[in-house]
C-alpha positions as CSV (number, residue, x, y, z in Angstrom):
1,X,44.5,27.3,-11.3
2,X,42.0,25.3,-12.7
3,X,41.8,22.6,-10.0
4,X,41.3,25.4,-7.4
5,X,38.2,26.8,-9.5
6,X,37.3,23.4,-9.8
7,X,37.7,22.7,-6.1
8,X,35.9,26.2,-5.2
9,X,33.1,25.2,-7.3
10,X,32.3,22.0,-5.9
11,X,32.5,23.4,-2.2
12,X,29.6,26.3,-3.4
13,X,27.5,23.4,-4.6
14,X,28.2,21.6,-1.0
15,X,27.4,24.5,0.5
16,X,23.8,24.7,-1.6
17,X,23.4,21.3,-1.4
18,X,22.9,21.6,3.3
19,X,21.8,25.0,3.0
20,X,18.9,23.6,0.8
21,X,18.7,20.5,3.2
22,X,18.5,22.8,6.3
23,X,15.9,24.7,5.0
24,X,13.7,22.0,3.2
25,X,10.6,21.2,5.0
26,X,12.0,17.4,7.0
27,X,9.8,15.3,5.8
28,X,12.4,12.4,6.3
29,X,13.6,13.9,9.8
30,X,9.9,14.6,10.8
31,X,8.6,10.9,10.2
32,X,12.1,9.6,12.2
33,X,11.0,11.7,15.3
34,X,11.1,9.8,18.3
35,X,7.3,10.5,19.9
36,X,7.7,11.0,23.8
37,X,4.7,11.6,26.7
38,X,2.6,15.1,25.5
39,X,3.3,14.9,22.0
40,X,0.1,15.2,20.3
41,X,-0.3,13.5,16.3
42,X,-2.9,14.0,13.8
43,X,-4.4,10.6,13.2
44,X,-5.8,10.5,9.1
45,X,-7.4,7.0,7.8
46,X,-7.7,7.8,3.8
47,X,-11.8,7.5,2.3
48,X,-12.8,7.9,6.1
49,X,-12.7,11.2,7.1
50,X,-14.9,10.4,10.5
51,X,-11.5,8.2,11.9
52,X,-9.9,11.4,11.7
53,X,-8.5,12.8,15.1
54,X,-5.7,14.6,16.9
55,X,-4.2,12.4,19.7
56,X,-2.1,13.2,22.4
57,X,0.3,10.8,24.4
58,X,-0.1,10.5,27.7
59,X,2.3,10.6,30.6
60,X,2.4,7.1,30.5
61,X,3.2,7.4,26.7
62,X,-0.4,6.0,25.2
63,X,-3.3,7.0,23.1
64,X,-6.7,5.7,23.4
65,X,-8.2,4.7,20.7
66,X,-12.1,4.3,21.0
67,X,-12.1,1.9,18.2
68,X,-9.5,-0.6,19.7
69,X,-8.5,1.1,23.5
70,X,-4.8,2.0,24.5
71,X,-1.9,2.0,22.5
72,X,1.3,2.5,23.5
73,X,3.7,4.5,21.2
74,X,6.8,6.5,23.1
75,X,9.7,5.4,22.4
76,X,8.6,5.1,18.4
77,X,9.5,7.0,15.4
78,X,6.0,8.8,13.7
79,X,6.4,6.4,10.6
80,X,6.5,3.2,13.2
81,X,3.4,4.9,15.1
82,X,1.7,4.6,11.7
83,X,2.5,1.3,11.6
84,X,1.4,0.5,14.6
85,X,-1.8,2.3,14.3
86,X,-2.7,1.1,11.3
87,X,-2.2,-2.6,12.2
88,X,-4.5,-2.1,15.6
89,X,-7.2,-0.1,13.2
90,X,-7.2,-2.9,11.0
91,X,-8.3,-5.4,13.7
92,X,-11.5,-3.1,14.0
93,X,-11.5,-2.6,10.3
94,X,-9.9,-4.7,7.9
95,X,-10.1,-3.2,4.8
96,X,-8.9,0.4,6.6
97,X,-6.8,2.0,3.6
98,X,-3.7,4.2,4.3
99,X,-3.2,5.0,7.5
100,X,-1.2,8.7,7.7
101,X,0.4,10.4,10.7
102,X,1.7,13.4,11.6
103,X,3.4,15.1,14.4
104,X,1.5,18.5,15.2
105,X,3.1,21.8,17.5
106,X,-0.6,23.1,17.0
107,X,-3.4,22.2,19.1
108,X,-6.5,23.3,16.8
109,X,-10.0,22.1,18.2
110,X,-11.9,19.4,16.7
111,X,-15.3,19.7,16.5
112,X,-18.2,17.3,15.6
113,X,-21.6,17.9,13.9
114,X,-24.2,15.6,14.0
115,X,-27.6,15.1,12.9
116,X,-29.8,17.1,10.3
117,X,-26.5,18.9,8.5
118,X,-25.8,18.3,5.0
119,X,-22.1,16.7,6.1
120,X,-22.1,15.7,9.3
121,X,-18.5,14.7,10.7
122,X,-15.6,16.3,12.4
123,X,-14.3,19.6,11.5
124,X,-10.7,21.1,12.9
125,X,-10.3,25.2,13.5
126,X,-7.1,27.2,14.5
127,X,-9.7,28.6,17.0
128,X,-13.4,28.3,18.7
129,X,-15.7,29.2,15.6
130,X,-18.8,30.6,15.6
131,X,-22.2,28.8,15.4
132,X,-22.9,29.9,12.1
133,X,-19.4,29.2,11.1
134,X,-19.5,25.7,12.1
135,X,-23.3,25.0,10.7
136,X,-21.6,26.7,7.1
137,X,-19.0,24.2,6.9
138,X,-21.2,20.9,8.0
139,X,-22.9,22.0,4.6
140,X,-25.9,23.8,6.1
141,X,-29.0,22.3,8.1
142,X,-32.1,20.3,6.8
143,X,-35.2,21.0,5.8
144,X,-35.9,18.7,8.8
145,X,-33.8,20.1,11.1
146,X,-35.7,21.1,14.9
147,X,-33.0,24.3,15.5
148,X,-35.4,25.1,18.8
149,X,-34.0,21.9,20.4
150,X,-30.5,22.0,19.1
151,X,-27.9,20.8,22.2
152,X,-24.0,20.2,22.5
153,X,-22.6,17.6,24.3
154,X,-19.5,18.2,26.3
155,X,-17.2,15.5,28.1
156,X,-15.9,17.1,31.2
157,X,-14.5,14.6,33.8
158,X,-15.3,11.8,31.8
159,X,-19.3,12.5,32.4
160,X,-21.0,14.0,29.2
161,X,-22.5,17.4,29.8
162,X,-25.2,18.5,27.8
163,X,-26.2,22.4,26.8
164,X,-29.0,23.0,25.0
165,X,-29.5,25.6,22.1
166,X,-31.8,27.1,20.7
167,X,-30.9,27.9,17.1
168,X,-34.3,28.9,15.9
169,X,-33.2,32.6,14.8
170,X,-31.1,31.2,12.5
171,X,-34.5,30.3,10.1
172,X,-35.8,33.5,11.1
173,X,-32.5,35.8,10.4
174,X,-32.6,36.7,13.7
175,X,-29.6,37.0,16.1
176,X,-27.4,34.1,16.5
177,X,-26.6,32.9,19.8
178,X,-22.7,33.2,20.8
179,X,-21.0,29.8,22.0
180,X,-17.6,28.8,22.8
181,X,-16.5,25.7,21.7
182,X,-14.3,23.8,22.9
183,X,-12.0,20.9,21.6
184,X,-13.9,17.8,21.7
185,X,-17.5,19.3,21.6
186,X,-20.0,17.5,19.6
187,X,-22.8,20.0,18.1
188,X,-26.2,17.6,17.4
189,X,-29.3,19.3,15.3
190,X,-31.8,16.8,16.0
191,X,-34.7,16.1,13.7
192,X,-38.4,17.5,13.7
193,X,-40.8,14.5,14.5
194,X,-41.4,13.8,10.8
195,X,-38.1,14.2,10.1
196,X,-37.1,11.4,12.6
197,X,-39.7,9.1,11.4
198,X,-38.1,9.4,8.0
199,X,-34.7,8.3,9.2
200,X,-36.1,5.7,12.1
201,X,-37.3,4.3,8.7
202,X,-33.4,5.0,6.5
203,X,-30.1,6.2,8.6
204,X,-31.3,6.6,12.2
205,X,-30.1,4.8,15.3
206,X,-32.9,4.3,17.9
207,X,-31.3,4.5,21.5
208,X,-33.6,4.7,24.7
209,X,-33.4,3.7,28.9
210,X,-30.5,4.9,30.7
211,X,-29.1,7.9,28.9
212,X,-29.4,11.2,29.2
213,X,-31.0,11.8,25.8
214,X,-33.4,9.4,24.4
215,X,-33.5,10.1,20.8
216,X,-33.3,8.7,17.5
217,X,-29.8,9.5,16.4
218,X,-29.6,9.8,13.0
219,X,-26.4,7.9,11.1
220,X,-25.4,7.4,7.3
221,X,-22.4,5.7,8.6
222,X,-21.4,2.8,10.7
223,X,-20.2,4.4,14.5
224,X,-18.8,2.8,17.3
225,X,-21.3,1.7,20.4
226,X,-19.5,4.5,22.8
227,X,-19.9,7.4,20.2
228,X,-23.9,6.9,19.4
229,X,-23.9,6.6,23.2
230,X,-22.6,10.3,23.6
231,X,-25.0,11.5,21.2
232,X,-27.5,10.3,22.7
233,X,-26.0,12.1,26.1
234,X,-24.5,9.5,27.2
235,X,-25.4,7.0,29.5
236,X,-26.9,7.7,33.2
237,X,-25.0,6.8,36.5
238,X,-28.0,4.2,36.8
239,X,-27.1,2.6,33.4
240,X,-26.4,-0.9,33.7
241,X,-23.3,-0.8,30.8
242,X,-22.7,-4.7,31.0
243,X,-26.2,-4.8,29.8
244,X,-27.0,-3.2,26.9
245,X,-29.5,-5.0,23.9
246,X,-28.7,-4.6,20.4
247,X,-31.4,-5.4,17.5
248,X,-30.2,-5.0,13.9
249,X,-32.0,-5.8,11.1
250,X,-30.6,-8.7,8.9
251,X,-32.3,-9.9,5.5
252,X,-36.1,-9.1,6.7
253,X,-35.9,-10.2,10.5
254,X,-34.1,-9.2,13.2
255,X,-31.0,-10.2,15.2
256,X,-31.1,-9.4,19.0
257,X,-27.7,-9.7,21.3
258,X,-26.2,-8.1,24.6
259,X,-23.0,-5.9,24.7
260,X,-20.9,-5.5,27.2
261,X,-19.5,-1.9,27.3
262,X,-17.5,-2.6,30.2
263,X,-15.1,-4.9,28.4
264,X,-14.1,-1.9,26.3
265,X,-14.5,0.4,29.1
266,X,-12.6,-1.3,32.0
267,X,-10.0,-3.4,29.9
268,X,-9.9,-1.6,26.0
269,X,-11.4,-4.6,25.0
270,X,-13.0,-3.6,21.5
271,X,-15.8,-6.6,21.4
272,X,-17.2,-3.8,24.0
273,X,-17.2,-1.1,21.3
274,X,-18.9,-2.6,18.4
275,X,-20.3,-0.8,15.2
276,X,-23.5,0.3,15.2
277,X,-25.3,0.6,12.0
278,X,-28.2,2.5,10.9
279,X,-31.4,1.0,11.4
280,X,-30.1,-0.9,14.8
281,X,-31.9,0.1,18.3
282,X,-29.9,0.3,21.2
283,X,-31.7,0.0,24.8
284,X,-29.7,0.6,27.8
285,X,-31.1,-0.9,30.7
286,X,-31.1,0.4,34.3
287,X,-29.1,-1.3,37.1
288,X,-30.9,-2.9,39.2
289,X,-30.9,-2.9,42.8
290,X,-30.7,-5.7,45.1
291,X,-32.6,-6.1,48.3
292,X,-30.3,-4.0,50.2
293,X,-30.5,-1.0,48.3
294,X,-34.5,-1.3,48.1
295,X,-34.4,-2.0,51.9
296,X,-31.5,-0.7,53.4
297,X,-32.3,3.0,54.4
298,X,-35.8,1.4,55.2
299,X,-33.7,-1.4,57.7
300,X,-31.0,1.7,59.7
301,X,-33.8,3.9,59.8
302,X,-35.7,1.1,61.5
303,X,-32.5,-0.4,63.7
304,X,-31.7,3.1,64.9
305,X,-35.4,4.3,66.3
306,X,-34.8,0.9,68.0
307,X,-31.4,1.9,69.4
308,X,-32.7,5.3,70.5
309,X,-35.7,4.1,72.4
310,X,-34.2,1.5,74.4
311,X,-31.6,4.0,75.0
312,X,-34.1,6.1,76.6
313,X,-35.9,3.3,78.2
314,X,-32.4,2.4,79.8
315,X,-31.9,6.1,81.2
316,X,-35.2,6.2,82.5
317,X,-35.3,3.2,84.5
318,X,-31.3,4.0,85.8
């Protein structure tokens, strides 16, 4: 009799013992998950809460990475992705700390603020918030903020798109304008003139040529070439991206090189991508055409007059 209580007993704990496994939250289970084309993860780099990102894997199984281009991870478990990303991240950042991943079912937007906020940086939402929302959590704007000239810039086809708004009323306690957001958008309060010398002079990035938006963009932070370029609006058709001129200030004088973005760009090659720093200038410089395209419309236009005249000329005298 007592071996049978005994044996009921220990089944009942057994029975506790999967029912509590079954409904414990998998941590174990989750970071063994084998990560296939459309998953999307939630990438988190600990003390830098810029890095942080939702990435999907595409049908060929990769995530790009504007910091160090494609990586492949289908076919690995979550905590081997994290592995793997955090090895690749340290090449562009070697003293990255923890590097955490995690498989998401939600697809919550991610939105950026830039400029004169109190926190600029990205923020995630469920949902597309409000303006006011959005400007609440980035900590508020600056007494330098220029809300008449506020814009967000949108990548739709790979080509930035920029909409401008006005957020003026929100000084005056007026009616704030209704926007939907969407994942991706980047929301930039630029500066008022002397707010922009003050941060030329601090935390501002100088970028001017071919982009959309010549500006001072201003920076606290160190940010990849390709991201101040999209604040800025991002670069023009005509932009020359193998030529681009970097000046950054070292010890008293300055240090002036050429980037090539189309390295990063056309082969992920992150030497194409490199920080930018406050204080730097960026100028973008415009392709140039060669003789044919200065003199080519000029040249048919002239060789087809030519055609149709003798063609006449030949009628005429047949």
């Amino acid at each position: 009799m007592h071996a049978f209580r005994q044996t009921t007993f220990l089944r009942r704990i057994l029975s506790l013992v999967v029912l509590a496994t079954m409904l414990m939250p998998g941590f174990a289970l989750a970071q063994d998950r084998i990560l296939t084309a459309g998953d999307t993860i939630r990438l988190e780099i600990e003390n830098r809460p810029e890095l942080e990102q939702l990435l999907t894997l595409d049908d060929a199984g990769r995530v790009d990475l504007p910091q160090v281009g494609e990586v492949t991870l289908a076919g690995l478990s979550v905590a081997d992705a994290e592995t793997t990303l955090h090895r690749r991240l340290r090449i562009f950042d070697p003293e990255l700390d923890t590097v955490r991943v995690t498989l998401t079912d939600s697809h919550p937007l991610t939105i950026q603020v830039q400029g004169a906020v109190v926190a600029p940086g990205p923020y995630p939402f469920d949902g597309s918030p409000g303006v006011w929302d959005l400007i609440q959590l980035a900590g508020g704007v600056l007494d330098t903020a220029d809300l008449s000239v506020a814009r967000v810039v949108r990548e739709e086809n790979g080509i930035a798109r920029i909409l401008p708004m006005d957020l003026s009323s929100l000084v005056a306690g007026g009616r704030i304008p209704e926007f939907s957001f969407m994942d991706g958008d980047v929301l930039v309060i630029p500066l008022t003139e002397s707010g922009t010398a003050q941060v030329i002079a601090s935390s501002g990035v100088q970028v001017f040529g071919a982009v959309a938006e010549p500006s001072v963009v201003p920076m606290t932070t160190p940010r990849p070439l390709l991201d101040v370029l999209m604040l800025a609006g991002s670069p023009l058709a005509q932009a020359e991206l193998q030529k681009i001129w970097l000046v950054h200030p070292i010890n008293g004088r300055f240090d002036s090189r050429l980037i090539d973005l189309s390295l990063f760009m056309e082969k992920g090659n992150p030497l194409g991508n490199p920080l930018i720093f406050p204080g730097d200038a960026l100028q973008i410089s415009f392709r140039e055409d060669n003789w044919f395209r200065r003199n080519g419309p000029l040249l048919l236009g002239t060789m087809t007059a030519t055609a149709t005249l003798w063609l006449a000329y030949d009628r005429v005298s047949n």
